[in-house]
N, CA, C and O atoms as CSV, one atom per row, in Angstrom:
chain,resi,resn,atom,element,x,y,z
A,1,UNK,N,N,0.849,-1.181,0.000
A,1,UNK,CA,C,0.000,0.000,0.000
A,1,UNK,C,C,0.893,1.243,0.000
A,1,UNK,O,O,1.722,1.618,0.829
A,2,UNK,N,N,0.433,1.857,-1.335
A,2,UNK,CA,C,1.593,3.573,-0.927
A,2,UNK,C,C,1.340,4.084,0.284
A,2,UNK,O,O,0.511,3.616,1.064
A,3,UNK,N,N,2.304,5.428,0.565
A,3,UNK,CA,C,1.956,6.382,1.683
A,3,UNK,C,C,0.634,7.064,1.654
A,3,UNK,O,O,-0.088,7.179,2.644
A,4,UNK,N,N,0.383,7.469,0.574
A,4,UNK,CA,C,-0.822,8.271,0.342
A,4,UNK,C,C,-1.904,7.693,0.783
A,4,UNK,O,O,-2.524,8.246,1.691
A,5,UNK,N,N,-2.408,6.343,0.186
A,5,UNK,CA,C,-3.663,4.727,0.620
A,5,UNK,C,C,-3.010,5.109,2.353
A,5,UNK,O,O,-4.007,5.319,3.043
A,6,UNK,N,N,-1.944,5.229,3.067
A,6,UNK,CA,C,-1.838,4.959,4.215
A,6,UNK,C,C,-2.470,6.168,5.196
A,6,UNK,O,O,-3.152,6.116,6.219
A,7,UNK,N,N,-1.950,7.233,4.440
A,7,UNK,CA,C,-2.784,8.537,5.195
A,7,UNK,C,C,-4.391,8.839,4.687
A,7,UNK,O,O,-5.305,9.225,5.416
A,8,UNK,N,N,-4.437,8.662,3.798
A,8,UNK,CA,C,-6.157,8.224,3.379
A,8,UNK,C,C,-6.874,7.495,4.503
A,8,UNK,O,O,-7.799,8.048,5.098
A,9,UNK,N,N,-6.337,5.867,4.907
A,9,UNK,CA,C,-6.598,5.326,5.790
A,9,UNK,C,C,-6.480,5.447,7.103
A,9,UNK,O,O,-6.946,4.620,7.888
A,10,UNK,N,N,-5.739,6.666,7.505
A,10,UNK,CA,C,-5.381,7.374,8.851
A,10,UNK,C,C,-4.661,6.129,9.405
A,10,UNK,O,O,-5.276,5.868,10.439
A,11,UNK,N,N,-3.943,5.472,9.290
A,11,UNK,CA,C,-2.628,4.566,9.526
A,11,UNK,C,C,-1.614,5.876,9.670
A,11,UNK,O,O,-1.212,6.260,10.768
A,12,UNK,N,N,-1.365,6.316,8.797
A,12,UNK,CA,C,0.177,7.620,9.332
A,12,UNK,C,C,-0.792,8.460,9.687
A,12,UNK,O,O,-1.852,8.493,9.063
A,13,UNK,N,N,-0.448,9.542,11.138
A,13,UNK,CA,C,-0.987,10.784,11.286
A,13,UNK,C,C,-0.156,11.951,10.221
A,13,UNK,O,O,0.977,12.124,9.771
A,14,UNK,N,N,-1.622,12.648,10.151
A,14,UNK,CA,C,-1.287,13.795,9.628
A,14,UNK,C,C,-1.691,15.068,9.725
A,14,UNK,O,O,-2.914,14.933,9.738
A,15,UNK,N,N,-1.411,16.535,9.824
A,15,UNK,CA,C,-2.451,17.433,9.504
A,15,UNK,C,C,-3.028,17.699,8.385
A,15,UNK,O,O,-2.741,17.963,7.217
A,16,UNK,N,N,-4.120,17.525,9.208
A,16,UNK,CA,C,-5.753,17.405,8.421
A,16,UNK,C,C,-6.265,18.797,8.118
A,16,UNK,O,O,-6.309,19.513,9.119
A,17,UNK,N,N,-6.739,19.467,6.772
A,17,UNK,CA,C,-7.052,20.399,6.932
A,17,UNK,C,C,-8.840,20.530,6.098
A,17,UNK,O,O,-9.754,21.339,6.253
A,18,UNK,N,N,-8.697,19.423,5.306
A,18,UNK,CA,C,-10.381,19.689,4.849
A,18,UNK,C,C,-10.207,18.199,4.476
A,18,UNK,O,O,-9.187,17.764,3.941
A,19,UNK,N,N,-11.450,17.338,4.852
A,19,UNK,CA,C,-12.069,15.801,3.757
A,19,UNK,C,C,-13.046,15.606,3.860
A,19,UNK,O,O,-13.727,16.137,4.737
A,20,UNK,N,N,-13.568,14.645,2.880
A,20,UNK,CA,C,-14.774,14.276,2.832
A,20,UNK,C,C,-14.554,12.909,2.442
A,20,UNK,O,O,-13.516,12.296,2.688
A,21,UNK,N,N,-15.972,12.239,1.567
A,21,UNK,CA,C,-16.177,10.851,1.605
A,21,UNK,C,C,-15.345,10.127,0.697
A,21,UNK,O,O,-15.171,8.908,0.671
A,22,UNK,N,N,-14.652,11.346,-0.338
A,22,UNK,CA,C,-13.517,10.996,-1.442
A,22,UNK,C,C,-12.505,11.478,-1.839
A,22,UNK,O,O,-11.831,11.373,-2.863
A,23,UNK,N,N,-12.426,12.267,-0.528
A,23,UNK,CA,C,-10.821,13.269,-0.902
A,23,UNK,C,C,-10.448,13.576,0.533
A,23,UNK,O,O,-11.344,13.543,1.376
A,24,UNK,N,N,-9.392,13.829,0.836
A,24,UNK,CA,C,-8.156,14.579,1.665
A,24,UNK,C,C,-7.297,15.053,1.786
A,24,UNK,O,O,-6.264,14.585,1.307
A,25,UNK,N,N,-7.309,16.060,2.396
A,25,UNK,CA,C,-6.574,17.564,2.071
A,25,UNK,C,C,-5.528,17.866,3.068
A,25,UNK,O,O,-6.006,18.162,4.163
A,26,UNK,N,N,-4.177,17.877,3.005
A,26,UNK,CA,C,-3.124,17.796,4.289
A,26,UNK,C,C,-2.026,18.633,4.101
A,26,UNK,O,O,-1.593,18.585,2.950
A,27,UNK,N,N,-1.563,19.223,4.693
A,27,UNK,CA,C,-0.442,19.865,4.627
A,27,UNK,C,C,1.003,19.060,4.002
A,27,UNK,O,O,1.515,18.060,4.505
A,28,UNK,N,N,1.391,19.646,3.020
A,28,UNK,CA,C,2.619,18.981,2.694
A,28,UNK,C,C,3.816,18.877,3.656
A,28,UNK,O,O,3.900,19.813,4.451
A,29,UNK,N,N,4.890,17.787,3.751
A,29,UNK,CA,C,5.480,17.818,4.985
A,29,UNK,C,C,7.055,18.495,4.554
A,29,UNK,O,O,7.871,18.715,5.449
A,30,UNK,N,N,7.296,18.717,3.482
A,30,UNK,CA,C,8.140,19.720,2.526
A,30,UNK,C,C,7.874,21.091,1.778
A,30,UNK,O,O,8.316,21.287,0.646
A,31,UNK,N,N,6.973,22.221,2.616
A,31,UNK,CA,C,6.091,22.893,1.521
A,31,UNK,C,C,7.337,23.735,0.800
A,31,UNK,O,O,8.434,23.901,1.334
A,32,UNK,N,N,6.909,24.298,-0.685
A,32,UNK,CA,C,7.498,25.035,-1.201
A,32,UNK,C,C,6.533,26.715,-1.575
A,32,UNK,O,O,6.571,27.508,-2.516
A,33,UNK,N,N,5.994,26.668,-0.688
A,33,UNK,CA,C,4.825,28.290,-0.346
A,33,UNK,C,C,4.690,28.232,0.929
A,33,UNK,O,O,4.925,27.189,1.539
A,34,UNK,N,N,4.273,29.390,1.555
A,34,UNK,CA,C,3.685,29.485,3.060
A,34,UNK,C,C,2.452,28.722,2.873
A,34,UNK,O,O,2.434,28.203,3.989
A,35,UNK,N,N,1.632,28.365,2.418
A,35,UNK,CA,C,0.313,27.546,2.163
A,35,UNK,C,C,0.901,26.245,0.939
A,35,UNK,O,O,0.984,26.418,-0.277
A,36,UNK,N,N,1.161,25.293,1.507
A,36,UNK,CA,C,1.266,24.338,0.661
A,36,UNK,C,C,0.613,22.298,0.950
A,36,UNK,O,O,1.285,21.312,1.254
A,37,UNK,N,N,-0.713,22.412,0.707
A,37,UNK,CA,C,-1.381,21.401,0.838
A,37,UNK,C,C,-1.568,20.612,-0.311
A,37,UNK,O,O,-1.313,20.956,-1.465
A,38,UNK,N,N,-2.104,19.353,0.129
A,38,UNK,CA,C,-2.138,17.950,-1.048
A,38,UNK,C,C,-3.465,17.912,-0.695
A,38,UNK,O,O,-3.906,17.931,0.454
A,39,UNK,N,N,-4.437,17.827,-2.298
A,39,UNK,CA,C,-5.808,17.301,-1.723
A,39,UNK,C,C,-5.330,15.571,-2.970
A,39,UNK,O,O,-4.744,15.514,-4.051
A,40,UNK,N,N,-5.996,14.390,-2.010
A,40,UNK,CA,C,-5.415,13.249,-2.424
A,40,UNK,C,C,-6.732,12.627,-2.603
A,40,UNK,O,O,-7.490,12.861,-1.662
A,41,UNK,N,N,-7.297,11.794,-3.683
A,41,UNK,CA,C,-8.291,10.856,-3.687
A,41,UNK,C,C,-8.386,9.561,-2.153
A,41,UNK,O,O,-7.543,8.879,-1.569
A,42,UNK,N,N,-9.185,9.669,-2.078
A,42,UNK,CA,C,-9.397,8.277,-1.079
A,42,UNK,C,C,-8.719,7.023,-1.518
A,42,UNK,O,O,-7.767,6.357,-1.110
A,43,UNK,N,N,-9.843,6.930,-2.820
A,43,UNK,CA,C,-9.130,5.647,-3.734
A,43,UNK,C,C,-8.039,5.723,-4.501
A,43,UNK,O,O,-7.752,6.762,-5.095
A,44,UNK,N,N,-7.138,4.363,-4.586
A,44,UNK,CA,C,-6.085,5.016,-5.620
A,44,UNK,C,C,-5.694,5.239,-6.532
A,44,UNK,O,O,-4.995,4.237,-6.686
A,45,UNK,N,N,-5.574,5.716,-7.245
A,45,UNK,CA,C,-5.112,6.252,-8.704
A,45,UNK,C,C,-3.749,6.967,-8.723
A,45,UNK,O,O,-3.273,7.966,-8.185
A,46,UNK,N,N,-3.174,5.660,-9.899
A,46,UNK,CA,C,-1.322,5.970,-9.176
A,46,UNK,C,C,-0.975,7.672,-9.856
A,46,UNK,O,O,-0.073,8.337,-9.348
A,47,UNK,N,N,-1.743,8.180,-10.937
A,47,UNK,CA,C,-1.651,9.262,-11.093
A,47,UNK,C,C,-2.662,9.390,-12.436
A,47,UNK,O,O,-3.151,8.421,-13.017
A,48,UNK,N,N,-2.976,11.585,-12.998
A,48,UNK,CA,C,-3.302,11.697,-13.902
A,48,UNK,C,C,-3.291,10.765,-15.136
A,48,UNK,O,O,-4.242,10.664,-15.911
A,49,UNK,N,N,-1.927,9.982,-15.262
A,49,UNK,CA,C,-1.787,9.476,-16.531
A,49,UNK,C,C,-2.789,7.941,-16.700
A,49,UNK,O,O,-3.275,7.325,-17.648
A,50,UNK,N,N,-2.753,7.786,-15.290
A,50,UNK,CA,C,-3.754,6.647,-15.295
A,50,UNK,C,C,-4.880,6.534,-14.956
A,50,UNK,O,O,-5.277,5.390,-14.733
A,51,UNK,N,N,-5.807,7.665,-14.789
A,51,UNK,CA,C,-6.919,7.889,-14.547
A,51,UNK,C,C,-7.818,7.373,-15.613
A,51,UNK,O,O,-7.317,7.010,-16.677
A,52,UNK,N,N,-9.322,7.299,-15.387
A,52,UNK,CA,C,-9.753,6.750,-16.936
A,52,UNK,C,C,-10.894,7.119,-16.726
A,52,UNK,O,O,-11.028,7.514,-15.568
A,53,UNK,N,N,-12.255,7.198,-17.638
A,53,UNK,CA,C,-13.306,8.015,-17.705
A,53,UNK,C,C,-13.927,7.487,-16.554
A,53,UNK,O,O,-14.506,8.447,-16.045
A,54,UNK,N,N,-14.130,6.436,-15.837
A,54,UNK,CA,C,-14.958,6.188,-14.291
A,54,UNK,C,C,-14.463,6.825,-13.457
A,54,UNK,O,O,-15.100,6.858,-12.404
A,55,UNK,N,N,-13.062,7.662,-13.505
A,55,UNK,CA,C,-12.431,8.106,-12.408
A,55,UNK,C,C,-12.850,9.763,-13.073
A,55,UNK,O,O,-12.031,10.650,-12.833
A,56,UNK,N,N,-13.916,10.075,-13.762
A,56,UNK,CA,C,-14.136,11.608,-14.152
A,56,UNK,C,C,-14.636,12.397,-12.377
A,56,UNK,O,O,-14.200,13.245,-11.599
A,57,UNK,N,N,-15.643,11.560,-12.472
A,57,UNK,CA,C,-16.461,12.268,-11.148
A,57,UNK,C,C,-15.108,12.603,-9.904
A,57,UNK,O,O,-14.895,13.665,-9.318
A,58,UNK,N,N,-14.467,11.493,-9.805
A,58,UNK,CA,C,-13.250,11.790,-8.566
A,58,UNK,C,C,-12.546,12.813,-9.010
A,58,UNK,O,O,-12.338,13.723,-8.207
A,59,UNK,N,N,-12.155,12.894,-10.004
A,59,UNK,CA,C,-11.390,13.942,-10.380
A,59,UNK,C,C,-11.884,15.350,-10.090
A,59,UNK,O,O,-11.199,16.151,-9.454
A,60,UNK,N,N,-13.118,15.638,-10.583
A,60,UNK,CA,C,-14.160,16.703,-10.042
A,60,UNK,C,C,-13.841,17.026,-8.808
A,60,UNK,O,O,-13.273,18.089,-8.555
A,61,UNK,N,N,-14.113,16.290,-8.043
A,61,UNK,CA,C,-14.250,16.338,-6.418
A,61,UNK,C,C,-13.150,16.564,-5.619
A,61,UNK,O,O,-13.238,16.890,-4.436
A,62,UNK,N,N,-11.621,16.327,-6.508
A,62,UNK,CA,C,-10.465,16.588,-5.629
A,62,UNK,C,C,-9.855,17.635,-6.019
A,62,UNK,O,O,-8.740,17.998,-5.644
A,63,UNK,N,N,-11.040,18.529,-7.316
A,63,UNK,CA,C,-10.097,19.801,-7.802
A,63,UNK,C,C,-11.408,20.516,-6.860
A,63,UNK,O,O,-11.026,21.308,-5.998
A,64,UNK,N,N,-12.113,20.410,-6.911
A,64,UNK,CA,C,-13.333,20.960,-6.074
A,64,UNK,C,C,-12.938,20.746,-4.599
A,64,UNK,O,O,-13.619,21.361,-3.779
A,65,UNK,N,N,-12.072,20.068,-4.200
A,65,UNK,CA,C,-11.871,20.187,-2.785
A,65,UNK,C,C,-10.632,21.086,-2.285
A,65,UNK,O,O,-10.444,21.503,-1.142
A,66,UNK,N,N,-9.428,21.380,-4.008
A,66,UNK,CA,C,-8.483,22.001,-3.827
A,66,UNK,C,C,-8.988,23.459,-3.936
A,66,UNK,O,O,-8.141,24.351,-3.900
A,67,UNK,N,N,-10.287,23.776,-4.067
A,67,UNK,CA,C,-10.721,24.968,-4.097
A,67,UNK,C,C,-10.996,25.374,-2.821
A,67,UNK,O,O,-10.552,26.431,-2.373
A,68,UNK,N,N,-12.105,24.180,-1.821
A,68,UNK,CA,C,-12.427,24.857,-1.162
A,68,UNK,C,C,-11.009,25.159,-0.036
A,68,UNK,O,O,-10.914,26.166,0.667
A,69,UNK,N,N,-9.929,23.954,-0.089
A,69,UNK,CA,C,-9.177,24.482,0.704
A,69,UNK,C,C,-8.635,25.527,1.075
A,69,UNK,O,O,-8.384,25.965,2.198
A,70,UNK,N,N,-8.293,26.290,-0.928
A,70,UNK,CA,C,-8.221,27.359,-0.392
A,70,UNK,C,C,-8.859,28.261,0.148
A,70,UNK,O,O,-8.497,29.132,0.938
A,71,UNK,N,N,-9.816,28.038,-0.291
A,71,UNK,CA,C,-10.977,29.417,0.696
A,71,UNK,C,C,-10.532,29.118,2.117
A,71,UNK,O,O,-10.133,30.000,2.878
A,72,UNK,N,N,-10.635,27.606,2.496
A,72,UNK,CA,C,-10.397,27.618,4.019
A,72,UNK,C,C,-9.453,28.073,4.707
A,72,UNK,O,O,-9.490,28.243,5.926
A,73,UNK,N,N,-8.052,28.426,3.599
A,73,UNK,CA,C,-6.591,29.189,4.454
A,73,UNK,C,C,-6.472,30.662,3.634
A,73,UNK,O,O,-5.462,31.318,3.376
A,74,UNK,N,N,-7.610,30.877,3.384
A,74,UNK,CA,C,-7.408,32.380,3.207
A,74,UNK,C,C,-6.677,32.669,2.090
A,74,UNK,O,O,-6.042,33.714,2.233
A,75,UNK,N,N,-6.479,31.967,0.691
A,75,UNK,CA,C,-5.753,31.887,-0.106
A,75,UNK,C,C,-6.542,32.290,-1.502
A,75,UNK,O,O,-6.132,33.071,-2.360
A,76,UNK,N,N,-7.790,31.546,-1.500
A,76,UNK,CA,C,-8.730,31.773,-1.959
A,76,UNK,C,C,-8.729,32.994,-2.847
A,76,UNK,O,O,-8.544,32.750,-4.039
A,77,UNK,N,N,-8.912,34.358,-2.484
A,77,UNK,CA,C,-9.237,35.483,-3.163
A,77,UNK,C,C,-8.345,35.974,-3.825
A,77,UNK,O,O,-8.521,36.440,-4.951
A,78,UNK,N,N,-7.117,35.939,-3.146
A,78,UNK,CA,C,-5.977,36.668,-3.659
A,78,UNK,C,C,-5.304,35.562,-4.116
A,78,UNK,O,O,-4.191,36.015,-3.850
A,79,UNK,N,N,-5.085,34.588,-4.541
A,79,UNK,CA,C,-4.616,33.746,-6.030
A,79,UNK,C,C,-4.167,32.645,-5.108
A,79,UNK,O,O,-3.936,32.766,-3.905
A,80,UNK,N,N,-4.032,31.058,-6.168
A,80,UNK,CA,C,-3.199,30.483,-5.671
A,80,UNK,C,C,-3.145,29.328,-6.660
A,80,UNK,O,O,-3.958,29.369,-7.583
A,81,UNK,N,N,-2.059,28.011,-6.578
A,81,UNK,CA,C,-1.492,27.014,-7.944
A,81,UNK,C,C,-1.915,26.168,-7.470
A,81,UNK,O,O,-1.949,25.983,-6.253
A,82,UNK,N,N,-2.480,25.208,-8.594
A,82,UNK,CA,C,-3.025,24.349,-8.376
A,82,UNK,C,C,-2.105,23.284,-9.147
A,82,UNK,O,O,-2.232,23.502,-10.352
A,83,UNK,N,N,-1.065,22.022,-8.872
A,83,UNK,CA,C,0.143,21.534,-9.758
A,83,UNK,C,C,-0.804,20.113,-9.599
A,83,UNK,O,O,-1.536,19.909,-8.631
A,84,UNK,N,N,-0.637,19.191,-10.736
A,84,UNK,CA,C,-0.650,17.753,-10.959
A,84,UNK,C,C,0.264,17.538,-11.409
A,84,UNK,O,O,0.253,17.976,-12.560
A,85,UNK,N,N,1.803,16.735,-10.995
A,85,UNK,CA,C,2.658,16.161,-11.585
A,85,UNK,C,C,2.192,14.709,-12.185
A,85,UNK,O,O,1.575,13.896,-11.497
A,86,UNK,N,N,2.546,14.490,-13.502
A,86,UNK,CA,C,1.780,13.011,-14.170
A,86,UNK,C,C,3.642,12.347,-14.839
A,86,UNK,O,O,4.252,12.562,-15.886
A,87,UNK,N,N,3.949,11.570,-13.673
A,87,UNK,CA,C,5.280,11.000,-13.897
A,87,UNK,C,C,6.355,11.494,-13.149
A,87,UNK,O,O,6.322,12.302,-12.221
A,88,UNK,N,N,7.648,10.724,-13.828
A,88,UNK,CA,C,8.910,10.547,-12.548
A,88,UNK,C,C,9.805,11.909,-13.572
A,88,UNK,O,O,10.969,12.115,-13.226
A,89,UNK,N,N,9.353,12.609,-14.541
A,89,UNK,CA,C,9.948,13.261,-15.352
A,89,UNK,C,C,9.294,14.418,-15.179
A,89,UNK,O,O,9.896,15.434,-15.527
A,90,UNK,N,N,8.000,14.550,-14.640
A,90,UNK,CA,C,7.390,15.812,-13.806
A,90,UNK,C,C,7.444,16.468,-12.695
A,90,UNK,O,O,6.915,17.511,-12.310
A,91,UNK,N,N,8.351,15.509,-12.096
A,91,UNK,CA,C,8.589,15.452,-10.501
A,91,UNK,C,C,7.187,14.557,-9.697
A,91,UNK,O,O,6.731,14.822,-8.584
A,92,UNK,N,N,6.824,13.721,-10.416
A,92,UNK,CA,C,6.150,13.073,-9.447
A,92,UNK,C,C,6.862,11.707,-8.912
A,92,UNK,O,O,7.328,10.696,-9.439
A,93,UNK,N,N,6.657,12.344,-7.230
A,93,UNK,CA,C,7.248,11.393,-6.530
A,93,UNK,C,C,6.807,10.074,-5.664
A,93,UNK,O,O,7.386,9.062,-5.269
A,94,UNK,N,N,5.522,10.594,-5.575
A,94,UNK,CA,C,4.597,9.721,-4.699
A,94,UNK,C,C,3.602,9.155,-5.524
A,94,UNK,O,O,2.687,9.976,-5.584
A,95,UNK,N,N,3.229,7.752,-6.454
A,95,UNK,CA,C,2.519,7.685,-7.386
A,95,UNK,C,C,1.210,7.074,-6.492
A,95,UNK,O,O,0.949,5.921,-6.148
A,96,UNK,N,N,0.438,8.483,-6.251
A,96,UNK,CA,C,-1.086,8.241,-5.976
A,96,UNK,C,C,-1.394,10.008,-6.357
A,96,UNK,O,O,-0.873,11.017,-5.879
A,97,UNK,N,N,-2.363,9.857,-7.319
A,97,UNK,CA,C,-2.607,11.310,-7.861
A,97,UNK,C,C,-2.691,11.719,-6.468
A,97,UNK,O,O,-2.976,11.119,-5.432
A,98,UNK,N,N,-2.210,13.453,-6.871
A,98,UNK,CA,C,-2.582,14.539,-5.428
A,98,UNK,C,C,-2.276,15.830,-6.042
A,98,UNK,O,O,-1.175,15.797,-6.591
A,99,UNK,N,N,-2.708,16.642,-6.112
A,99,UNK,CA,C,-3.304,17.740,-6.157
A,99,UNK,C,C,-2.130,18.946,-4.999
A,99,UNK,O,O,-2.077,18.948,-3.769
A,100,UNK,N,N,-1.546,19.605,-5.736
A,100,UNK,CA,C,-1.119,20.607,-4.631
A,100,UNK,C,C,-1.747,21.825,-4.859
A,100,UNK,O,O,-2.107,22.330,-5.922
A,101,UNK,N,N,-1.824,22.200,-3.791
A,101,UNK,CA,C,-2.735,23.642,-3.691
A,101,UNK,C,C,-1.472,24.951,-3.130
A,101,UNK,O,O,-1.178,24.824,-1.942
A,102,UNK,N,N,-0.910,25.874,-3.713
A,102,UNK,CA,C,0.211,26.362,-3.212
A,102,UNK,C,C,-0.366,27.864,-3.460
A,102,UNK,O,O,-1.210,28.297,-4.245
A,103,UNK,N,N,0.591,28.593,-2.274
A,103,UNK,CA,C,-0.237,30.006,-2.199
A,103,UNK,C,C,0.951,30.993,-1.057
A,103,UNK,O,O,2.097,30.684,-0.730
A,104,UNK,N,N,0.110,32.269,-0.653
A,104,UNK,CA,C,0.641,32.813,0.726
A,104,UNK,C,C,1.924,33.487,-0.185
A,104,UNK,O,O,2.900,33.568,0.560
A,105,UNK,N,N,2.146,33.848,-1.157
A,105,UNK,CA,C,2.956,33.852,-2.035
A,105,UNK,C,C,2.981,34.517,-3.297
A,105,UNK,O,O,2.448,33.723,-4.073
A,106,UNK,N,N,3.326,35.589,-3.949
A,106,UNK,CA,C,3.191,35.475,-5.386
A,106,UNK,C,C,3.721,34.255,-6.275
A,106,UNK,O,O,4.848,33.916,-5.914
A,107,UNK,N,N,3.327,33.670,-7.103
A,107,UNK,CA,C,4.289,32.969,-8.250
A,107,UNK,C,C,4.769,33.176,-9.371
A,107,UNK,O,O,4.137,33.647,-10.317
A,108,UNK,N,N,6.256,32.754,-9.387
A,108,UNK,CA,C,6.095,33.164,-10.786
A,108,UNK,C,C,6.212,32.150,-12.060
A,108,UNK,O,O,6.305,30.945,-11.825
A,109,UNK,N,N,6.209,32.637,-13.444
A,109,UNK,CA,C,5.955,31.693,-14.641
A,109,UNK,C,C,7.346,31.900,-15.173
A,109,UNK,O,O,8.131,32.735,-14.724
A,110,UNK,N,N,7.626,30.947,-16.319
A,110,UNK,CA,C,7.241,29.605,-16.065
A,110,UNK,C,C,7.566,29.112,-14.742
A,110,UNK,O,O,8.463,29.560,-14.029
A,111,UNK,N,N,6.582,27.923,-14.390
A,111,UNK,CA,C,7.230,27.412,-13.384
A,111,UNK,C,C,8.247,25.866,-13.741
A,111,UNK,O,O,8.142,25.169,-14.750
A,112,UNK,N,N,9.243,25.642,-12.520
A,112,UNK,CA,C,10.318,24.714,-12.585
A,112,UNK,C,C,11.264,24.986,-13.868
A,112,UNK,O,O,12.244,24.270,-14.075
């Protein structure tokens, strides 16, 4: 089972900052912004690249949850990034899609 299936399952503690019945939203434990959270599917999906049209609705729900997070840290109004890395050549490191929500910050383009 990845890390991600493990904090989904509340096996590793973590801070918790918004979930529901198909997503969870946690503070990254490396942030690269003053606001830098993961909203993560429940179920797993090792990433974007492998998602497939039954996984549309989840997908909905974990960009819809990276929204409300931000509203919930005050990030909300005044801007903030929303990154999906899809692979080991994107920087994805942890293969269970997740969603970073990054903010508290201007950014700038391009990014990486």
């Amino acid at each position: 089972m990845c890390i991600f299936c493990k904090i989904a399952n509340k096996e590793i503690p973590t801070k918790v900052v918004l979930e529901d019945d198909d997503w969870l939203a946690f503070h990254d434990t490396n942030p690269q912004a003053p606001t830098h959270v993961l909203v993560i599917p429940k179920r797993h999906v090792a990433g974007l690249r492998e998602a497939t049209p039954e996984d549309q609705a989840l997908l909905g729900k974990v960009l819809l949850g990276a929204q409300q997070v931000a509203q919930k840290l005050g990030i909300g109004d005044s801007g903030f990034r929303t990154v999906i890395n899809s692979g080991a050549n994107a920087g994805q490191t942890v293969f269970h899609l997740h969603v970073h929500v990054l903010g508290g910050r201007a950014m700038g383009w391009p990014p990486g």
